[in-house]
Structures are given as C-alpha cells and as structure tokens.
BAKOLNU-69999 format. One record per residue (C-alpha): residue number from 1; residue in one letter; x, y, z. Coordinates in steps of 0.25 Angstrom, whole numbers, plus 5000, padded with zeros to 4 digits. Example, Ala and Ser with C-alpha at 12.3 -4.5 7.8 and 13.67 -1.06 7.14 Angstrom:
BEGIN
num,residu,xx,yy,zz
1,A,5049,4982,5031
2,S,5055,4996,5029
# end
This chain:
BEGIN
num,residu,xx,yy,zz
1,X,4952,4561,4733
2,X,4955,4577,4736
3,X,4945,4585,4742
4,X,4945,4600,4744
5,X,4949,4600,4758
6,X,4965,4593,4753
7,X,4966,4604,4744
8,X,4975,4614,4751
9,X,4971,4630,4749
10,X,4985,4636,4747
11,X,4987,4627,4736
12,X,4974,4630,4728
13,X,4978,4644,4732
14,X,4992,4642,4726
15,X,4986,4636,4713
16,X,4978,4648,4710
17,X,4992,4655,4712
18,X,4997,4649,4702
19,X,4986,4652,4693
20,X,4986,4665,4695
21,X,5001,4668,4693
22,X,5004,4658,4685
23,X,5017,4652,4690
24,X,5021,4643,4704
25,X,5030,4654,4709
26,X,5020,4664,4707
27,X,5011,4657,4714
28,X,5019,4652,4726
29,X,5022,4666,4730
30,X,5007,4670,4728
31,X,5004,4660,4739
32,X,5016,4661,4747
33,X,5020,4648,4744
34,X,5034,4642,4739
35,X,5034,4636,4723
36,X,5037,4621,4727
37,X,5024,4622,4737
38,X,5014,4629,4730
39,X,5018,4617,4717
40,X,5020,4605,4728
41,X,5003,4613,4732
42,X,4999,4612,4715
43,X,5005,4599,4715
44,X,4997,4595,4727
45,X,4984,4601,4721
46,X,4986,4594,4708
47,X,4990,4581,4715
48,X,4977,4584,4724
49,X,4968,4585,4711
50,X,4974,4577,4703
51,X,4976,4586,4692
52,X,4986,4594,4686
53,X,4983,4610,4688
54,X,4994,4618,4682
55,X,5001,4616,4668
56,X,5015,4624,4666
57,X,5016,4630,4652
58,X,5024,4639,4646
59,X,5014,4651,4649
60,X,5014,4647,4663
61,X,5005,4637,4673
62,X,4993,4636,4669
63,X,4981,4628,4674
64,X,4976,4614,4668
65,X,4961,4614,4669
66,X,4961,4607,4680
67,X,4969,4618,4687
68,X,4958,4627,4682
69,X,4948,4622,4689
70,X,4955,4620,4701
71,X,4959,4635,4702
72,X,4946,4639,4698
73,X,4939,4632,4710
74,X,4952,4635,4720
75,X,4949,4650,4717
76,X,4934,4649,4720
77,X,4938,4642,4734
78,X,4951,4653,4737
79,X,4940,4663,4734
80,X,4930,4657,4744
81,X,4940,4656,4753
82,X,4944,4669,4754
83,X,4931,4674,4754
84,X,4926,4667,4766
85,X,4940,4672,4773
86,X,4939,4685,4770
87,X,4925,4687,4776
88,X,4931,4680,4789
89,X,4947,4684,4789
90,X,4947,4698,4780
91,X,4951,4701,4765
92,X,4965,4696,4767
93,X,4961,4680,4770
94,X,4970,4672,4762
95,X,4962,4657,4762
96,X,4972,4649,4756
97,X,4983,4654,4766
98,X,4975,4654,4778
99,X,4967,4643,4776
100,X,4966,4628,4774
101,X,4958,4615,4768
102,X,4959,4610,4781
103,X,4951,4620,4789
104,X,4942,4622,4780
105,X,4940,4608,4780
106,X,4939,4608,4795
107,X,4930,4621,4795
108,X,4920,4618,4786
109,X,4922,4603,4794
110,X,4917,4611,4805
111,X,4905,4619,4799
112,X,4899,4607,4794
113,X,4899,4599,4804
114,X,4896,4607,4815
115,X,4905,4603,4825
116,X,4922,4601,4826
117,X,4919,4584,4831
118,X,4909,4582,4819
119,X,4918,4590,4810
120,X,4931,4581,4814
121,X,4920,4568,4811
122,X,4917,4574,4797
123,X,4931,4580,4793
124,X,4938,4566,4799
125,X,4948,4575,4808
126,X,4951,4577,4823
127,X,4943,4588,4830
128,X,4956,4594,4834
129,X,4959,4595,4818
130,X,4946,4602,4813
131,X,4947,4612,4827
132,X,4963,4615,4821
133,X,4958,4615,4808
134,X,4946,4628,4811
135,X,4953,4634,4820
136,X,4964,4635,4811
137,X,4954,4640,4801
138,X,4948,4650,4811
139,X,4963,4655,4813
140,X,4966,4656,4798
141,X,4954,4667,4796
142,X,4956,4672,4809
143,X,4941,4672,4813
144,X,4933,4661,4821
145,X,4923,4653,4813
146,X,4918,4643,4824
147,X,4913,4645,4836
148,X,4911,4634,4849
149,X,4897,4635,4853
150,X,4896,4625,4866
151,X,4899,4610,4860
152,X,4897,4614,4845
153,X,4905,4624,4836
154,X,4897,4636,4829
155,X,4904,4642,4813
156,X,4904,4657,4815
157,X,4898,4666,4803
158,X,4910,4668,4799
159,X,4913,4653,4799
160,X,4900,4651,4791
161,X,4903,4661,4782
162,X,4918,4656,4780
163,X,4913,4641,4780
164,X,4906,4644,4767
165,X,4918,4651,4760
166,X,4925,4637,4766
167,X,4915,4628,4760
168,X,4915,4634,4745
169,X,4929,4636,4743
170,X,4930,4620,4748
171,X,4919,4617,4736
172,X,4927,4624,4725
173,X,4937,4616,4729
174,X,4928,4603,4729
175,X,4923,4607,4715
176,X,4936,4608,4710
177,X,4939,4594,4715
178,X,4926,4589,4708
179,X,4929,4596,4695
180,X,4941,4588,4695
181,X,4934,4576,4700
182,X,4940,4574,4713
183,X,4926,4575,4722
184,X,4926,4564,4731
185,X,4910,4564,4730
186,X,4909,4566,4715
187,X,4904,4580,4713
188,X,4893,4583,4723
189,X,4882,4593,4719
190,X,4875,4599,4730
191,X,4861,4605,4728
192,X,4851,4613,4736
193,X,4838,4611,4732
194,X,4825,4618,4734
195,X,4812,4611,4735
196,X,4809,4618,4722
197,X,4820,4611,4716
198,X,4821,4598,4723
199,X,4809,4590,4717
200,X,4813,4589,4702
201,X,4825,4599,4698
202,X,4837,4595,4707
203,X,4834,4579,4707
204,X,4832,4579,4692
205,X,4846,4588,4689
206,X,4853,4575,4699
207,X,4846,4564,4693
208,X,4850,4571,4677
209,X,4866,4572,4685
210,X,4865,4556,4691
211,X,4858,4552,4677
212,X,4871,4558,4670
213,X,4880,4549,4681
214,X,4889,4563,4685
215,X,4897,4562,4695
216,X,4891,4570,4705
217,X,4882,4568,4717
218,X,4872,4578,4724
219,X,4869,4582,4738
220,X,4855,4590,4740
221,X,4850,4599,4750
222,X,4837,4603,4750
223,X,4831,4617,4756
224,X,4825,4630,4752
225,X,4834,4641,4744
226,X,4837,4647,4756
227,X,4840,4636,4763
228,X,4852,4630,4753
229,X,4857,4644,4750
230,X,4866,4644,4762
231,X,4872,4631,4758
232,X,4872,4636,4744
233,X,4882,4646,4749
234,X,4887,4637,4757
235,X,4894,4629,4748
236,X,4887,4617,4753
237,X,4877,4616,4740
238,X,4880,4618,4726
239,X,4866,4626,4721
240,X,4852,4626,4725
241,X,4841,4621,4716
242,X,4830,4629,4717
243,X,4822,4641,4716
244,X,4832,4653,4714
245,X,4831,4665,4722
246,X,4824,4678,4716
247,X,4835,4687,4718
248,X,4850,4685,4716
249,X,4859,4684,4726
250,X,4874,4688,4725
251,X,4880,4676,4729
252,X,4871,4664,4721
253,X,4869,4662,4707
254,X,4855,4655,4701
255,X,4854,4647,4689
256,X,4839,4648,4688
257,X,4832,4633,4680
258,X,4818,4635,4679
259,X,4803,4644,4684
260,X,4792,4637,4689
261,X,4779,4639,4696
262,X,4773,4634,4707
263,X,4760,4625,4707
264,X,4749,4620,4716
265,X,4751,4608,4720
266,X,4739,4597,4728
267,X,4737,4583,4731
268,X,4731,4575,4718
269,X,4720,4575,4726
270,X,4717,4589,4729
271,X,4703,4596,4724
272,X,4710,4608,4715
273,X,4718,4596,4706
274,X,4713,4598,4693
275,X,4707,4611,4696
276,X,4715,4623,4686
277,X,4720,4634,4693
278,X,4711,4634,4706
279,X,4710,4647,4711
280,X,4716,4654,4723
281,X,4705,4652,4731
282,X,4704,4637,4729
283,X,4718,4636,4731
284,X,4716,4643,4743
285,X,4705,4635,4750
286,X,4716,4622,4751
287,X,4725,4622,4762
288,X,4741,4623,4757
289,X,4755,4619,4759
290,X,4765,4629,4758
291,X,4780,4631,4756
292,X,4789,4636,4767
293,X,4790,4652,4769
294,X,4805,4651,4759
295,X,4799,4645,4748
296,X,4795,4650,4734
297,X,4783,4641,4734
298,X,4779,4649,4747
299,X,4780,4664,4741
300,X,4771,4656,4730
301,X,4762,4652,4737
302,X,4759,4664,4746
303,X,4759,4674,4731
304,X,4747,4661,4727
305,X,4738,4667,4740
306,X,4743,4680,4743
307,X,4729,4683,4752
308,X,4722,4672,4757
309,X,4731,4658,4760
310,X,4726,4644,4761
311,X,4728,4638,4772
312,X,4742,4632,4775
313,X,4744,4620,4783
314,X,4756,4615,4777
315,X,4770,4624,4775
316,X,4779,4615,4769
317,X,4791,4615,4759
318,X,4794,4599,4757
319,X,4786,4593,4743
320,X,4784,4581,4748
321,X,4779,4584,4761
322,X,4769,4592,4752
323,X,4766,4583,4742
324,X,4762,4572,4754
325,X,4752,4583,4761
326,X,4745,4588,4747
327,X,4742,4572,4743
328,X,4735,4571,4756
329,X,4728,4584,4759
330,X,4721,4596,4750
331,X,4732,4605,4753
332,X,4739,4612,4741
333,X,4753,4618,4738
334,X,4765,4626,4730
335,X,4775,4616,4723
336,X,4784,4619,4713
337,X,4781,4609,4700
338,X,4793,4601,4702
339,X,4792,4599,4717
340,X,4779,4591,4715
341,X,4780,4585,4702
342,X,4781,4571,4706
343,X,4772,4572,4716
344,X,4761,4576,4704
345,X,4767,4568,4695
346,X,4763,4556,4704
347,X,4748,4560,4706
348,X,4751,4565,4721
349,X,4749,4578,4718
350,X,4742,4589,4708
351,X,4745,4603,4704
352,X,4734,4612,4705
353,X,4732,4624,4695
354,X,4743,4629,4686
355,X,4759,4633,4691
356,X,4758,4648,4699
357,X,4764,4655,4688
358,X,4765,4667,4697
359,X,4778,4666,4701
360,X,4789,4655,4697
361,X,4800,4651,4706
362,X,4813,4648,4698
363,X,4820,4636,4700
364,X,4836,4635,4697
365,X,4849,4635,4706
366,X,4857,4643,4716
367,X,4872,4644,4716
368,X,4883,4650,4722
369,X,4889,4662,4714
370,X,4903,4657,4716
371,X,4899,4642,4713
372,X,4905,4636,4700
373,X,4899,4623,4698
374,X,4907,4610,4696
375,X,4904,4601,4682
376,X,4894,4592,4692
377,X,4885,4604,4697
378,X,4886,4611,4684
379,X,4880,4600,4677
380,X,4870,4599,4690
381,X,4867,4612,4685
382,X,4864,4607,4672
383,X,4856,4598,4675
384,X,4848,4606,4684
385,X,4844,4616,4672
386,X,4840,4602,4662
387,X,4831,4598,4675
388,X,4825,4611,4676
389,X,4823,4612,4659
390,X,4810,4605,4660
391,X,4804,4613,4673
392,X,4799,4626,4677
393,X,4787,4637,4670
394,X,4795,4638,4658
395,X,4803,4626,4654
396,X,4805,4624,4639
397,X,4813,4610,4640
398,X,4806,4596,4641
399,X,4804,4592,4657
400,X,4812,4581,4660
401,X,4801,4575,4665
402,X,4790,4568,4656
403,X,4779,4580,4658
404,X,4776,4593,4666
405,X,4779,4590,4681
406,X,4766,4597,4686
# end
C-alpha cells in the first residue's frame, strides 16, 4: 500500500501546476520540467493512489474530486515545507526542487530515533544510506542540522525547528492518503489528554467511535497542557483534550465543550461526609493532597486558603494514586467531577460540600491553526462534544450516564 514517503515532491509540485495554469505545457515549464515527464509524474500519482485526478474538457483540465483533495493537502505540505526552509535556507528555498521524500524520510528517521544504527534498524536501510540520505538533506538547505556529540548524534535548533515543518507537511500527505482510504493503519487518531479529561470525556468519545465500528484506531498520550503542546505543534498529536488556555495564542485554535467546577473530594469514611458546606476552618484542620505547581486544580486550591493552608503531605497529580490514599487516611482534596466519578459511584469515595463555583475550568480541545481534520478525527470531534452534552455547571442535555456523576 502507498505511503507518504513514495510519493515523490516534484510531482505533487507539478500537479498543483497544472492546477494553477491550467494546461500540461503550462505546467511543465512552471517546474522546469519536459510535457512527457511531468504526464508520465501525474500518471505515476494517480497509478500511486489509484485514482483518477484530472478530467480534460473542453474548458480545460480540471480536477476530479479526488484531485481536489489531493491538491488541497499537497499545498498544505509545499507550504510547510517551504516555511521550515525558509527559516533555515532564506526566502528563495524551493522544497520541492531541493528536497526529497527520502531525506526526509531519513531525517526525521534520524530525530526519532535518536541515533543513525537505530534509525537504519527502524527505517530498514544501511547506515551508510540514512548518513547519504541527511547529509544530502544538510547540503540541499545548506545548513547543518546534526551534530556528533561523542558516540551519539545531537538535531540542532535549527534541525528541530525544520524537523517539525518535515513532520507536518508528511501528515498532510498521510491525511490525504486516508481520505482516500489508503492508511495502511486505518486512520489513527492521536490525542493528548489532560488528567481533566482523561477519566470520563476522552474514553467515552472512543468507546461512541468503536461502538459505531469506524475504521479508525487511537494512540493516547497522556500529560499536562503544557506538557502535549509541544507535540501538538509537533505534528505528533492531533488535539489535546482538556482544559483550554485563558488567553489565545496565534498559532492554536480551541474548540471549548463544557465549564465545571471543582469539588472536595474524601474517603467515604471521612468525618466531614454528610456534613453541607463545612467551613474553611474545618477544612483546614485536615491534612491535604494537592495538585502539581501546573495544574488548574492547584491555583484552586490556593484561591480555597488564600492565608492559612492545611497541612500538605501529599503533592500529587495521578487520581488513582489519590483515590488509594483518601480511602485509607483523613486526608482531603481537589478533583474535578469527572475524575472521580467512579470512584464515588462505587462508595470509595464521597464529596464534601457543594462544587467551588468560584471559578470554573473549561474543558474542550486544542488544535493547530493549520490543522484541517480528516473525516475520522472530524467525527472524533463530534463525538467529543455528544460526550461532553451531559457534563459541566451548565449542561442542558440528558448525561449519558443514568444520574449526576457527583
């Protein structure tokens, strides 16, 4: 089956010629190459994909719809491309001349893996093939991106910086090859989820996707906002799924699902269950687990005793760890509803009080500007917001589940 990496640059680069001046001759000499090669390189492509692109009419050539997507997607990679290169190679950095899938290939081979024997191992080549293949990449930009450091190799800034223009103009090309069903690995979703999000919304939003038997599959990684983002930008996730930042930033976009407040959370057999709304002081006298220094829960917690704290044995960011400590111990914490729904629903644990309605985290997802969703993470997307319909402060649809979590 075709992958992004045996599609060949000069004749993506050459279809969105054709496109753009509307004729093969036109095109050829707009990419400098000769009529027959440029329609041996659609041919190829289409032979490559399996689908027809073009369709000659009397108006001229115009694209099928599976031309359109493909053009589309092959535009977003050129573009990435050519940015990464010109912050690297300067403003005249022509990516689909210079460069090719096979350093690519080789060079983000290399950045993954660490090494050039471990990325010859992943990448099923020779050593001496992958060193060719970057140093051939290294001379196309004109700048070094790796460095030997002893045994080890080291990606320069600037390598990092044009690993990631590699690494999501290669997933526009992957996305058109799933659009048109060609993913080796049917579509595969990646997520980044937040504990805020992990507990009910993101496993709910999967179960809806297996119960509706799509052909996708998921990979999740797990961290704070600040952790993922990186690998947001990266190209290596799709979205985070958790709380959103509080102010905008240029390069993300935020699809916001739902507000909810924090709760007070104990052991079922804790003194202050059944007790409504125990006062500060109460509160205070009991020893606490807190959330790391990153977390929302944190700032919570420290607006909750803003002069005298409790005591804090515990600083911790894993719910069940948590969860394990507060059913054995007098100890009390911040938890968002969802995180410990089970946990209470079981009789493990109680709330104490009612939801600090002092400020509300929201919950939704973070994206990249420049992502376009394929049909398999649009409808993940979809699915995400139903999940979310029956949570947060001010849901007006029926939970999906039989009663009010907490």
């Amino acid at each position: 089956m075709t992958t992004a990496y045996q599609l060949n640059l000069r004749h993506l680069r050459g279809l969105l010629a054709v496109h753009e001046q509307g004729s093969i001759s036109a095109a050829a000499s707009a990419v400098s190459l000769s009529q027959p090669a440029l329609t041996q390189g659609i041919l190829k492509l289409e032979h490559q994909l399996g689908e027809v692109l073009f369709e000659r009419r009397s108006d001229g050539i115009v694209p099928t719809a599976a031309g359109e997507l493909v053009l589309e997607r092959a535009e977003a990679s050129m573009r990435h491309l050519a940015a990464g290169g010109r912050l690297i190679a300067g403003a005249g950095f022509e990516p689909d001349r210079r460069l090719t899938m096979t350093q690519l290939r080789a060079f983000l081979g290399l950045f993954k893996a660490g090494s050039f024997a471990a990325a010859a191992t992943e990448l099923g080549l020779s050593q001496a093939a992958v060193h060719r293949a970057v140093r051939e990449l290294e001379d196309a930009v004109g700048r070094k991106l790796v460095e030997r450091r002893g045994r080890g190799v080291h990606i320069n800034f600037g390598g990092r910086r044009f690993a990631r223009s590699c690494r999501l103009a290669v997933a526009e090309l992957e996305a058109a090859l799933s659009e048109l069903g060609l993913d080796p690995h049917n579509p595969t979703i990646s997520i980044g989820t937040t504990p805020l999000a992990r507990a009910f919304l993101v496993p709910e939003a999967m179960s809806l996707m297996v119960a509706e038997r799509f052909p996708a599959g998921f990979r999740v990684l797990e961290g704070s906002w600040g952790e993922l983002v990186e690998s947001l930008r990266d190209g290596l996730i799709d979205l985070i799924v958790g709380e959103l930042p509080t102010e905008a930033i240029p390069d993300l976009a935020t699809t916001a699902f739902y507000a909810e407040a924090p709760v007070i959370v104990a052991g079922r057999q804790h003194d202050l269950v059944g007790q409504q709304n125990p006062s500060k002081e109460k509160l205070a006298a009991y020893p606490w687990i807190i959330a790391p220094e990153t977390s929302p829960l944190r700032a919570e917690w420290e607006r909750l005793f803003p002069k005298r704290r409790p005591a804090v044995p515990v600083e911790c960011g894993s719910i069940m760890i948590i969860g394990r400590l507060l059913t054995s111990s007098d100890m009390l914490t911040l938890a968002m509803p969802d995180q410990v729904a089970l946990q209470i629903r079981s009789g493990l644990l109680a709330r104490i009080g009612e939801p600090l309605t002092g400020s509300m985290p929201t919950i939704g997802a973070t994206m990249r500007q420049s992502w376009r969703p394929t049909r398999a993470q649009r409808r993940f997307l979809e699915l995400l917001r139903h999940a979310a319909e029956g949570l947060g402060a001010d849901a007006s649809h029926k939970p999906l589940i039989e009663s009010r979590w907490v």
